[in-house]
KEDO-707508 format. One record per residue (C-alpha): z, x, y; residue number from 1; residue in one letter. Coordinates in nm, 2 decimals. Example, Ala and Ser with C-alpha at 12.3 -4.5 7.8 and 13.67 -1.06 7.14 Angstrom:
# residues 2
<Z: 0.78; X: 1.23; Y: -0.45; n: 1; res: A>
<Z: 0.71; X: 1.37; Y: -0.11; n: 2; res: S>
This chain:
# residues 325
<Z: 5.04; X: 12.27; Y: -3.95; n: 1; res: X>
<Z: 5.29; X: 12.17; Y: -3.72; n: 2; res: X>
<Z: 5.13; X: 12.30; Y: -3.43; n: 3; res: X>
<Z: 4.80; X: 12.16; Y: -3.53; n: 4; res: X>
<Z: 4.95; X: 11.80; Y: -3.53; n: 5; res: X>
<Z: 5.07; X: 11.86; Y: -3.18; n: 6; res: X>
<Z: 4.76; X: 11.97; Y: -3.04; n: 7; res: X>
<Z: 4.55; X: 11.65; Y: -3.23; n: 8; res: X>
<Z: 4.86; X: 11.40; Y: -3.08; n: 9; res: X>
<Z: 4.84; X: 11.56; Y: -2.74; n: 10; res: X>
<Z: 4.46; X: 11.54; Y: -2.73; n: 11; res: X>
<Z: 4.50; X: 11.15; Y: -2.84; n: 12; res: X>
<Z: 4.75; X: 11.10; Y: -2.57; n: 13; res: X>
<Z: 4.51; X: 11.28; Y: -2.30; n: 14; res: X>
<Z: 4.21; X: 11.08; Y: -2.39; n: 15; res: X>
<Z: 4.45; X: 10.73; Y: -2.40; n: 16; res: X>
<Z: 4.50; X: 10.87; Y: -2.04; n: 17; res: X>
<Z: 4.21; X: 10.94; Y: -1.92; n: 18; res: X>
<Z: 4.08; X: 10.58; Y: -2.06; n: 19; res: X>
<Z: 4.34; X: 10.39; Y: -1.88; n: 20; res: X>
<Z: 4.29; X: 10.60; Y: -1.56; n: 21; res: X>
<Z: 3.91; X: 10.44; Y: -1.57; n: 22; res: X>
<Z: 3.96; X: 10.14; Y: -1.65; n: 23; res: X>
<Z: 4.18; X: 10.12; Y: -1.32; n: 24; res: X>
<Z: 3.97; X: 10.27; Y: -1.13; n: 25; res: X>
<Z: 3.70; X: 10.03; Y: -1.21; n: 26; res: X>
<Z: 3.95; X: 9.73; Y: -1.17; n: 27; res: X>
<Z: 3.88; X: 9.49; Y: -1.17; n: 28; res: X>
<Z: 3.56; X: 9.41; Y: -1.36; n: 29; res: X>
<Z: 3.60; X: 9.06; Y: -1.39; n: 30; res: X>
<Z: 3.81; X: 8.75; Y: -1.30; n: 31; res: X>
<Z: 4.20; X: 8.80; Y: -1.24; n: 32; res: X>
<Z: 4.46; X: 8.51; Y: -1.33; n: 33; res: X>
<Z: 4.73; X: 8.42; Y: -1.11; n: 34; res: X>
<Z: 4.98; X: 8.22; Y: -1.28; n: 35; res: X>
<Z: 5.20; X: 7.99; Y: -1.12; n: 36; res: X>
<Z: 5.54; X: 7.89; Y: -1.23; n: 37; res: X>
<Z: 5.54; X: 7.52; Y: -1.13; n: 38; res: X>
<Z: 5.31; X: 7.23; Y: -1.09; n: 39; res: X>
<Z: 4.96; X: 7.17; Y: -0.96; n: 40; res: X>
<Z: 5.00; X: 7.03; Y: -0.58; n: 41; res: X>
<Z: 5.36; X: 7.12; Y: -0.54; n: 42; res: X>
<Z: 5.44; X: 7.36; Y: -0.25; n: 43; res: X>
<Z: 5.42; X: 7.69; Y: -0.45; n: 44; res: X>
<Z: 5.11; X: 7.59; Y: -0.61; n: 45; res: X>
<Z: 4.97; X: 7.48; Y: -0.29; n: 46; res: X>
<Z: 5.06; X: 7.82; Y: -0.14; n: 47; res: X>
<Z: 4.92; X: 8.01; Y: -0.43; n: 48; res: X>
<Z: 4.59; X: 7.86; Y: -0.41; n: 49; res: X>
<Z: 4.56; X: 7.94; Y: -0.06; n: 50; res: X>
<Z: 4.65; X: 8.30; Y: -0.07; n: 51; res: X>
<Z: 4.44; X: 8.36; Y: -0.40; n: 52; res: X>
<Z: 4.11; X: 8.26; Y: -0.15; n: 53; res: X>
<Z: 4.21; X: 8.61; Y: 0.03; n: 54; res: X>
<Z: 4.32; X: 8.82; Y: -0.24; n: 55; res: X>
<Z: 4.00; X: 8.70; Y: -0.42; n: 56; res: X>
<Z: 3.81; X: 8.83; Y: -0.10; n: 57; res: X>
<Z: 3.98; X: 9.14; Y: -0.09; n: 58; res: X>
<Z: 3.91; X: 9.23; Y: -0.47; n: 59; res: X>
<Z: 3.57; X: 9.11; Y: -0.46; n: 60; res: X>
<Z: 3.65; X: 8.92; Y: -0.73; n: 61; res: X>
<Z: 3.75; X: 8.62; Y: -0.87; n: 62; res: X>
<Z: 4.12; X: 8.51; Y: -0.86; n: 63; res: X>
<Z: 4.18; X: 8.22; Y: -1.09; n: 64; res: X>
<Z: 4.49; X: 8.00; Y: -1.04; n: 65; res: X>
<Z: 4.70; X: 7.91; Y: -1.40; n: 66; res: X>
<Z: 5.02; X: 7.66; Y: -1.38; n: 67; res: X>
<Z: 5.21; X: 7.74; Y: -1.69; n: 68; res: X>
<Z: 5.51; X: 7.54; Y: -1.56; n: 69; res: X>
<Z: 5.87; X: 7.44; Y: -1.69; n: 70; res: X>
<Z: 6.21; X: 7.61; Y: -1.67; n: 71; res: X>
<Z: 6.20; X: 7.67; Y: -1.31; n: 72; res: X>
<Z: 5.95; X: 7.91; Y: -1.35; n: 73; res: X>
<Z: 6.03; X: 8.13; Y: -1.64; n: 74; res: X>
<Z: 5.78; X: 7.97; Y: -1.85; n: 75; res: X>
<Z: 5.51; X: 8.18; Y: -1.60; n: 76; res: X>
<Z: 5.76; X: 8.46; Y: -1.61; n: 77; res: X>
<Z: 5.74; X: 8.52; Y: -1.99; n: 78; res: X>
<Z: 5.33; X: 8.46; Y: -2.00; n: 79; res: X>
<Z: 5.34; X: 8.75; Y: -1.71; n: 80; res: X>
<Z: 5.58; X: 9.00; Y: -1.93; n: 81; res: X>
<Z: 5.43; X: 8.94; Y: -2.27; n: 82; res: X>
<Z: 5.09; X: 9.01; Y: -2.11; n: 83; res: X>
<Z: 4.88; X: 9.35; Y: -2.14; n: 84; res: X>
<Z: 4.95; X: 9.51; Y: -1.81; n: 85; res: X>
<Z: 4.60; X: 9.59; Y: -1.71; n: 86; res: X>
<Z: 4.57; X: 9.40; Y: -1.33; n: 87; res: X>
<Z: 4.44; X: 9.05; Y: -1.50; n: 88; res: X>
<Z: 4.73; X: 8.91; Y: -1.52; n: 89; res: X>
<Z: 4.99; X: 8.87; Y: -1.22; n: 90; res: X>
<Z: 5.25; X: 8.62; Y: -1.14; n: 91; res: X>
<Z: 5.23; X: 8.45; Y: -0.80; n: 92; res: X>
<Z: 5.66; X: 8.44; Y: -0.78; n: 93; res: X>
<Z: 5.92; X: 8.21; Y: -0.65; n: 94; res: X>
<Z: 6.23; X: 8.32; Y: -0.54; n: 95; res: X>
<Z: 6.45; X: 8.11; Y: -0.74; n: 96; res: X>
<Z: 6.27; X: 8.25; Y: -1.04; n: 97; res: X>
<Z: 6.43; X: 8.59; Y: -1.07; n: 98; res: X>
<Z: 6.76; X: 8.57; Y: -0.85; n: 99; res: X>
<Z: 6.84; X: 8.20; Y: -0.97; n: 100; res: X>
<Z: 6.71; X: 8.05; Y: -1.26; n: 101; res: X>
<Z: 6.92; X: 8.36; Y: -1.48; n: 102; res: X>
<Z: 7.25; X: 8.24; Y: -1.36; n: 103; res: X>
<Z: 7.16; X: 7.89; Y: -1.44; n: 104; res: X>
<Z: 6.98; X: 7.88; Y: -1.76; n: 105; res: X>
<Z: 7.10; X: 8.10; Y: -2.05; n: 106; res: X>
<Z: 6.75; X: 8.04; Y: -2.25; n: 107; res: X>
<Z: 6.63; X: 8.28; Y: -1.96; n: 108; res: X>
<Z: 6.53; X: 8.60; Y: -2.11; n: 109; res: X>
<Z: 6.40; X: 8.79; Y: -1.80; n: 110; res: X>
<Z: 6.55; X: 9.17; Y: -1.73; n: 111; res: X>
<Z: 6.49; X: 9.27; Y: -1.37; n: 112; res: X>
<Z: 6.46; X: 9.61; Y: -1.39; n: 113; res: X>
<Z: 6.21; X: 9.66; Y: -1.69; n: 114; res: X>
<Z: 6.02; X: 9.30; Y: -1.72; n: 115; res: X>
<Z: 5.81; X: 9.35; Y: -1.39; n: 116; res: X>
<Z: 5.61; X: 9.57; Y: -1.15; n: 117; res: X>
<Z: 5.69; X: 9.48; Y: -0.81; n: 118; res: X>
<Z: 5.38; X: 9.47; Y: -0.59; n: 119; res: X>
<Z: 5.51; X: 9.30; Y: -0.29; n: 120; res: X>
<Z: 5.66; X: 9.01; Y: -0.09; n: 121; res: X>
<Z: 5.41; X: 8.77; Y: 0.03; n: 122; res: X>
<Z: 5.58; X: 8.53; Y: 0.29; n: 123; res: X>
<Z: 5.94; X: 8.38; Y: 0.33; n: 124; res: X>
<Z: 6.00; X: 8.00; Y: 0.40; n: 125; res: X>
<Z: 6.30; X: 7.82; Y: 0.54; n: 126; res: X>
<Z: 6.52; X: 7.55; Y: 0.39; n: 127; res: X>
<Z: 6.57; X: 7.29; Y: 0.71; n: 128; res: X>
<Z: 6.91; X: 7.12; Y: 0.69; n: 129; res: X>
<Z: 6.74; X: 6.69; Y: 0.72; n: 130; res: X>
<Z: 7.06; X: 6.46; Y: 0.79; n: 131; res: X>
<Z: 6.96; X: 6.06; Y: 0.79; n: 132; res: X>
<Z: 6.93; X: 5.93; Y: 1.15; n: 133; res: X>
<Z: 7.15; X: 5.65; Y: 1.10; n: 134; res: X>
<Z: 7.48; X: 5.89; Y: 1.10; n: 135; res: X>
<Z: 7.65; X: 6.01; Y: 1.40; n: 136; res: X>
<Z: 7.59; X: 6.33; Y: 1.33; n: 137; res: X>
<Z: 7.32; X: 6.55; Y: 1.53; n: 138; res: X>
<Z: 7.40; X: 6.87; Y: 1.48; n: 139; res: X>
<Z: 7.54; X: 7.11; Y: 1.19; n: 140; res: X>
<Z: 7.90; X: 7.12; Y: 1.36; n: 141; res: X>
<Z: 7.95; X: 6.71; Y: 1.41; n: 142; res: X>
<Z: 7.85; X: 6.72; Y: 0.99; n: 143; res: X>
<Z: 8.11; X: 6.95; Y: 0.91; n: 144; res: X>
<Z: 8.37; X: 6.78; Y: 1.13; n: 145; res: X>
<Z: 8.25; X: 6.42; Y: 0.97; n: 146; res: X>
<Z: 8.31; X: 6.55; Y: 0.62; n: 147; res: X>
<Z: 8.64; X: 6.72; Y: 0.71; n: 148; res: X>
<Z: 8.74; X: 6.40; Y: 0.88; n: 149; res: X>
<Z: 8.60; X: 6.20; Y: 0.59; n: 150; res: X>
<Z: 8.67; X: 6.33; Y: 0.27; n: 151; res: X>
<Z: 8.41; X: 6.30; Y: 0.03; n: 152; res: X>
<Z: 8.20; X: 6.05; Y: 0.28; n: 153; res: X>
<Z: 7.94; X: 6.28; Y: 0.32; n: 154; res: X>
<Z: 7.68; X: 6.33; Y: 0.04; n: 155; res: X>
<Z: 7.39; X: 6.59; Y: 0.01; n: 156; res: X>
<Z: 7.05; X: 6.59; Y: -0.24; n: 157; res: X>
<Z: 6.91; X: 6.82; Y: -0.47; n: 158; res: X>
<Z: 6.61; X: 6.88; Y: -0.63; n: 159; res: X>
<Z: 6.85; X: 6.92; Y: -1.00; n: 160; res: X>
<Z: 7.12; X: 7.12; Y: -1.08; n: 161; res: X>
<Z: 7.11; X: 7.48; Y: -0.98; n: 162; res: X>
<Z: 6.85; X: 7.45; Y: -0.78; n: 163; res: X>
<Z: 6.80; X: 7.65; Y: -0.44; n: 164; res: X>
<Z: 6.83; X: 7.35; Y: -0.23; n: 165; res: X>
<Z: 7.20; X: 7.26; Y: -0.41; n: 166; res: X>
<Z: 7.29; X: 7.62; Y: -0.38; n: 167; res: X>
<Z: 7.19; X: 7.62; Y: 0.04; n: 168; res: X>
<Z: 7.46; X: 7.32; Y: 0.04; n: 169; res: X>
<Z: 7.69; X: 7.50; Y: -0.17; n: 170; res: X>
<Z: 7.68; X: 7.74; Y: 0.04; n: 171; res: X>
<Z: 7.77; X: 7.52; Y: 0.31; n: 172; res: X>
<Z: 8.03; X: 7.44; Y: 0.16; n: 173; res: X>
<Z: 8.18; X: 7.72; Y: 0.07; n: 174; res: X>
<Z: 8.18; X: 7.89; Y: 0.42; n: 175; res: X>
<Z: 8.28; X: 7.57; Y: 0.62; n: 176; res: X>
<Z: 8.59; X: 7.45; Y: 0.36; n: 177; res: X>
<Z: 8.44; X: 7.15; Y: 0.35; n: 178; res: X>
<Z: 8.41; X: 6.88; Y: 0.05; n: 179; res: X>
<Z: 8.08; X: 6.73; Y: -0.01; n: 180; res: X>
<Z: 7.91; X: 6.52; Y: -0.33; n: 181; res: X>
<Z: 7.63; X: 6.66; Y: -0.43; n: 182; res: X>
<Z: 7.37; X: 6.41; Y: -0.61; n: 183; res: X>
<Z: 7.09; X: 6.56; Y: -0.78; n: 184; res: X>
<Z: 6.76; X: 6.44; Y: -0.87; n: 185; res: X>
<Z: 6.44; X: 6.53; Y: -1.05; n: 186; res: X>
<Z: 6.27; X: 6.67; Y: -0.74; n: 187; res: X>
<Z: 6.27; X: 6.69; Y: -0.37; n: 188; res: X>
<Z: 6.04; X: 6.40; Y: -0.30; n: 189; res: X>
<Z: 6.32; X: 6.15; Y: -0.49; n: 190; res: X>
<Z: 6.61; X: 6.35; Y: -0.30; n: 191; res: X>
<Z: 6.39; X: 6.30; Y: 0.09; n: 192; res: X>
<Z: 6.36; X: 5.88; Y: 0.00; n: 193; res: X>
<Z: 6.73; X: 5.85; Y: -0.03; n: 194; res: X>
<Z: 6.81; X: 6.06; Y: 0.29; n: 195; res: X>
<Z: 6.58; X: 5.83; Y: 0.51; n: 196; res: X>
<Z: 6.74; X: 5.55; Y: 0.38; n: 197; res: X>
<Z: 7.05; X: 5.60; Y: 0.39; n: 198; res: X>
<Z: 7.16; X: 5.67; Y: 0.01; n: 199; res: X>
<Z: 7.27; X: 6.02; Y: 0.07; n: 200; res: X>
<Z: 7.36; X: 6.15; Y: 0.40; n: 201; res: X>
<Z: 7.16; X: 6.50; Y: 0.43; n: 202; res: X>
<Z: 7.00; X: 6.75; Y: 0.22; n: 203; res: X>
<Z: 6.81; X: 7.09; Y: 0.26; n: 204; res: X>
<Z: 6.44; X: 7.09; Y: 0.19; n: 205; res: X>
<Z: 6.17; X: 7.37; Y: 0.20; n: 206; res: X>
<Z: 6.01; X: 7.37; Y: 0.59; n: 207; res: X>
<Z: 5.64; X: 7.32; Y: 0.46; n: 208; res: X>
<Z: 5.74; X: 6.98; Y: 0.34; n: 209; res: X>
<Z: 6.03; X: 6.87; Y: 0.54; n: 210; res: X>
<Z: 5.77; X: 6.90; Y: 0.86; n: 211; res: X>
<Z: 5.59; X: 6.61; Y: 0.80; n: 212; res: X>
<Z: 5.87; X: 6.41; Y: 0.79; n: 213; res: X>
<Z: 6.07; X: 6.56; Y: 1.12; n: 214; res: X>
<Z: 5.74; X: 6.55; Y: 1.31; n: 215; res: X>
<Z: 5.73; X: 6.18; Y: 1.16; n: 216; res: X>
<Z: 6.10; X: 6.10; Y: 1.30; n: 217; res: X>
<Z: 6.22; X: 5.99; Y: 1.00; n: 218; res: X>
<Z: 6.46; X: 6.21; Y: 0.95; n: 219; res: X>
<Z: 6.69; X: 6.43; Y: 1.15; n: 220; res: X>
<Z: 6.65; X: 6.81; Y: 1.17; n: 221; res: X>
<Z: 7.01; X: 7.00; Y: 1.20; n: 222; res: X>
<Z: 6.90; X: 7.37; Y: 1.16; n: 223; res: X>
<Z: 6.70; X: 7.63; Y: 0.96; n: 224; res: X>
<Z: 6.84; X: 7.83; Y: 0.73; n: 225; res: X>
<Z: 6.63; X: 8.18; Y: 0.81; n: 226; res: X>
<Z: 6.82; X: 8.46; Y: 1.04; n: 227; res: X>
<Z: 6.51; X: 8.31; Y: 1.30; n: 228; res: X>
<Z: 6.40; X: 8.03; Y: 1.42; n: 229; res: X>
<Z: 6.04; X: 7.88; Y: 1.24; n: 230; res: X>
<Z: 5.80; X: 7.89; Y: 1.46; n: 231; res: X>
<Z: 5.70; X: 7.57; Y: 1.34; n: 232; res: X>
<Z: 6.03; X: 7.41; Y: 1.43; n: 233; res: X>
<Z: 6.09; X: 7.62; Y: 1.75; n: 234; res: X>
<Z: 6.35; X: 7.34; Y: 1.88; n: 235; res: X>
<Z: 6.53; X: 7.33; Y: 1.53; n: 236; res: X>
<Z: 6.86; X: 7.62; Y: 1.55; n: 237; res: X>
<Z: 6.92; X: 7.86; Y: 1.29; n: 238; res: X>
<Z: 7.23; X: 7.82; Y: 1.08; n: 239; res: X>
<Z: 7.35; X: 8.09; Y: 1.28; n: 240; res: X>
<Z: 7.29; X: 7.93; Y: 1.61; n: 241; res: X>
<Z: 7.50; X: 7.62; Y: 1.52; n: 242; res: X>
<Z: 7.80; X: 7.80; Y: 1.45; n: 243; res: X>
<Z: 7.80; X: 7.90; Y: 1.10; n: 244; res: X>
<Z: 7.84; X: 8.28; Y: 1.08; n: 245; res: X>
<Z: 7.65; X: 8.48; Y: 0.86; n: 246; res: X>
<Z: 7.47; X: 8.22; Y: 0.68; n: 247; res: X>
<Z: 7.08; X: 8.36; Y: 0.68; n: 248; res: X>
<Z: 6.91; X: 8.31; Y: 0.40; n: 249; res: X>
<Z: 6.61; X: 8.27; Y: 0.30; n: 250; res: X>
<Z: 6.30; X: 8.15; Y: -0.04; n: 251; res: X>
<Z: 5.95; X: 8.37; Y: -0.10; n: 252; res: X>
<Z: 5.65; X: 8.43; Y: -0.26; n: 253; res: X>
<Z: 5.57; X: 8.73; Y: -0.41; n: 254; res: X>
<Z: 5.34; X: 8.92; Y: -0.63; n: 255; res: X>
<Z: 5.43; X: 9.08; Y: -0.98; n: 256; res: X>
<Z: 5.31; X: 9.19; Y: -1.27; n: 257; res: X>
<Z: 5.40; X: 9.30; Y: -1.60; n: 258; res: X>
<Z: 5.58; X: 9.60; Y: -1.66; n: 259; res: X>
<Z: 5.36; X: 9.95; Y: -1.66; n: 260; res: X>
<Z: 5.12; X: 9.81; Y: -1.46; n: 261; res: X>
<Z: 4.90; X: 10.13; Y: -1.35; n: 262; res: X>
<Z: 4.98; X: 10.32; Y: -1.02; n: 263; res: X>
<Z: 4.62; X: 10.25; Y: -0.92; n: 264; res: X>
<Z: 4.63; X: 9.90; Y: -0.93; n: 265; res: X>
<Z: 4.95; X: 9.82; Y: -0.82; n: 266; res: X>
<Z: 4.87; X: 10.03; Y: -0.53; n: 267; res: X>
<Z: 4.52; X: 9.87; Y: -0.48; n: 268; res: X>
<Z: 4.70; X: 9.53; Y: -0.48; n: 269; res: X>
<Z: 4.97; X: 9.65; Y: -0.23; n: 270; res: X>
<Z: 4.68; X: 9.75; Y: 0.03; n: 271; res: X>
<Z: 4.53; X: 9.40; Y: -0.03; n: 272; res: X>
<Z: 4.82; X: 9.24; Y: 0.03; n: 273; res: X>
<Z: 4.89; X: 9.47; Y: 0.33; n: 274; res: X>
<Z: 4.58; X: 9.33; Y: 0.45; n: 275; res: X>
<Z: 4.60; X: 8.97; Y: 0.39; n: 276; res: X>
<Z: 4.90; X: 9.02; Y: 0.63; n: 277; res: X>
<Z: 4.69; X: 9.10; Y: 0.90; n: 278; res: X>
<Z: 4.44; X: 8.87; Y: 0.88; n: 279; res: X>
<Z: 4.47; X: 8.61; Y: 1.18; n: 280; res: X>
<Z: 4.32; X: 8.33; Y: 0.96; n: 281; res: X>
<Z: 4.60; X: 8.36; Y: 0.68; n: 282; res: X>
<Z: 4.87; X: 8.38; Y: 0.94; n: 283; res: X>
<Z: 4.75; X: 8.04; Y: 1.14; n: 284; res: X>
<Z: 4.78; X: 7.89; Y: 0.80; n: 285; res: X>
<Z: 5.08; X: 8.03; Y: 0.65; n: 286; res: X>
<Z: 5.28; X: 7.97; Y: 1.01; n: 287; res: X>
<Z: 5.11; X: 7.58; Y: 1.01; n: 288; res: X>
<Z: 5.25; X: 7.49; Y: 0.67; n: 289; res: X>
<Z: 5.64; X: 7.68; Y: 0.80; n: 290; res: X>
<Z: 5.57; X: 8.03; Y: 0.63; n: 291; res: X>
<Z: 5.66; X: 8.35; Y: 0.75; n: 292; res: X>
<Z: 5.44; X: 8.67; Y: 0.70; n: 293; res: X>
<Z: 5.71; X: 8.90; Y: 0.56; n: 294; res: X>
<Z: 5.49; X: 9.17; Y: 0.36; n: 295; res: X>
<Z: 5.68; X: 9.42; Y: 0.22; n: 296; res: X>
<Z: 5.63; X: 9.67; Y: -0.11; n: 297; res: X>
<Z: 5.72; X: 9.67; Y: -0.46; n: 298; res: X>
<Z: 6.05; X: 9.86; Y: -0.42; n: 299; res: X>
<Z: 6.14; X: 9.68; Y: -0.12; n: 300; res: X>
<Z: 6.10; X: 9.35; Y: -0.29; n: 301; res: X>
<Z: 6.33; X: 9.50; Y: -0.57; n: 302; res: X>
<Z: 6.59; X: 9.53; Y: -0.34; n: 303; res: X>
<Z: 6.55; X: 9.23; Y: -0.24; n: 304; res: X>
<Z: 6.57; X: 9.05; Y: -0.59; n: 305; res: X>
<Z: 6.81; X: 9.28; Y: -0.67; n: 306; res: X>
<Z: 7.06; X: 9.11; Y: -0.32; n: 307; res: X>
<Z: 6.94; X: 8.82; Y: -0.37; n: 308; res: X>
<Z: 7.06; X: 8.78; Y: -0.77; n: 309; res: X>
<Z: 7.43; X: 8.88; Y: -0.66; n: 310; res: X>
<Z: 7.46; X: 8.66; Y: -0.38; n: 311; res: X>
<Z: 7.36; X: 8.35; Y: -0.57; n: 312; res: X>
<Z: 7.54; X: 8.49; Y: -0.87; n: 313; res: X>
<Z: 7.88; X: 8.44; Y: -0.63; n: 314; res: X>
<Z: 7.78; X: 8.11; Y: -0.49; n: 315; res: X>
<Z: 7.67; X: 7.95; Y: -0.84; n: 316; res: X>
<Z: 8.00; X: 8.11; Y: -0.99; n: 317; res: X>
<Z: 8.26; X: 7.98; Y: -0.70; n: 318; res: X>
<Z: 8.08; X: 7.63; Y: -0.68; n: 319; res: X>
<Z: 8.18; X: 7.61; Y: -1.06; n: 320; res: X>
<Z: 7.77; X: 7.53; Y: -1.18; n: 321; res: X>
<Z: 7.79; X: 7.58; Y: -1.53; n: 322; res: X>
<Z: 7.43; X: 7.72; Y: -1.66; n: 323; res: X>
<Z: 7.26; X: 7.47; Y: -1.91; n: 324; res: X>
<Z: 7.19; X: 7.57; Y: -2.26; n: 325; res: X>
């Protein structure tokens, strides 16, 4: 009897199988959903929209953007675990997502190694130190001599508590010695207005936005916080070039999806996205808006959440950030 039962369960398991092995193979048969941790027309949205066009071209199929935003992106994060992992649901990621938002918020109920499939990195973007052009400061090493000389003079802006561009400052801080105020606000838009006028003395914004306003002169570019310079600031430095050693570091897109996602389609998703790398039309607009092409696969990108986490884990722990409730 006991045999019997084995057979009948091992014949249900092959057929379960064989099933799921054809449904991947004929994935996808209908329109995919990329969801999208923050809000319609911010940069990540904006980014998301245009690299959907391509995967959608690759997958001759439709790729349908969803915003499900709120807590820094782990409102997306929890649609994308809790969803049957059967290709029609991925999550178009942020960095600060996984390797941030855990430190900060303890309603975050995200487990790195079991929540997700990794499919790959999509592009890297800078943070550009802006200063306010009215200060005598033009370059990373006259701002840390200013705030050493004048103790608590020197002021920087955040997009909120916890967030990626406090952490880049933080970490400023931290390897210069150097006292700063930090004022955050409810975005980076609020944060840039009080830079050009004067409110706050500097602050570290995302390249694709921070452009306009550089190119517009009305604010003063200091350096790039990638190990390279962006080829859309070419004149900016890196950290690294103005003197502050070891400091490269960088945000990214990436693509997940939830856990047990089949081999077949993660791996058809990894080839699409190793194509969208290549494609010349992509790259023009990735490199106009201050992205980097940085493809990479699922278990590199692991590795890279998995640095990532600790580093800011140290930062967010010696700055004192306490994580909200």
């Amino acid at each position: 009897m006991l045999v019997k039962k084995l057979l009948v369960a091992a014949t249900a398991l092959t057929a379960l199988s064989a099933s799921m092995s054809a449904v991947a193979a004929e994935w996808p048969e209908r329109p995919v959903k990329l969801l999208v941790g923050y809000a319609a027309g911010g940069p990540v949205d904006t980014a998301a929209r245009s690299f959907a066009k391509f995967l959608s071209d690759e997958l001759k199929q439709s790729v349908v953007i969803e915003n499900k935003t709120g807590a820094s992106g782990m409102i997306a994060a929890e649609n994308v675990i809790r969803s049957k992992p059967d290709g029609y649901t991925l999550y178009f990621i942020a960095s600060p997502t996984p390797t941030i938002t855990p430190h900060i918020q303890k309603s975050a109920n995200i487990n790195l190694d079991k929540d997700f499939t990794y499919i790959g990195n999509i592009v890297d973007y800078t943070n550009v130190l802006v200063a306010n052009k009215d200060l005598p400061i033009k370059s990373v090493k006259e701002l840390v001599e200013y705030a050493k000389a004048n103790p608590n003079a020197i002021s920087f802006g955040s997009a909120g508590i916890g967030s990626s561009n406090q952490l880049s400052a933080e970490l400023l801080k931290q390897k210069t010695g150097t006292e700063m105020l930090h004022v955050p606000y409810r975005g980076n838009a609020p944060a840039m207005v009080d830079v050009m006028s004067g409110k706050i003395s500097f602050m570290f914004d995302i390249s694709g936005t921070a452009i306009s306003y550089i190119n517009g002169d009305k604010v003063r570019p200091l350096a790039v916080t990638s190990a390279t310079r962006n080829k859309a600031l070419p004149d900016v430095p890196t950290m690294i070039e103005a003197g502050i050693e070891d400091y490269a570091v960088t945000g990214w897109y990436a693509l997940v999806g939830p856990a047990g996602l089949p081999d077949t389609i993660t791996k058809r998703l990894e080839v699409a996205l190793q194509n969208i790398d290549k494609n010349p039309e992509f790259d023009k607009l990735m490199e106009t808006g201050g992205y980097t092409r940085t493809f990479s696969n699922g278990t590199d990108l692991k590795a890279k959440v998995d640095r990532e986490y600790k580093l800011w884990e140290a930062v967010i722990e010696k700055a004192g950030i306490q994580p909200n409730q």
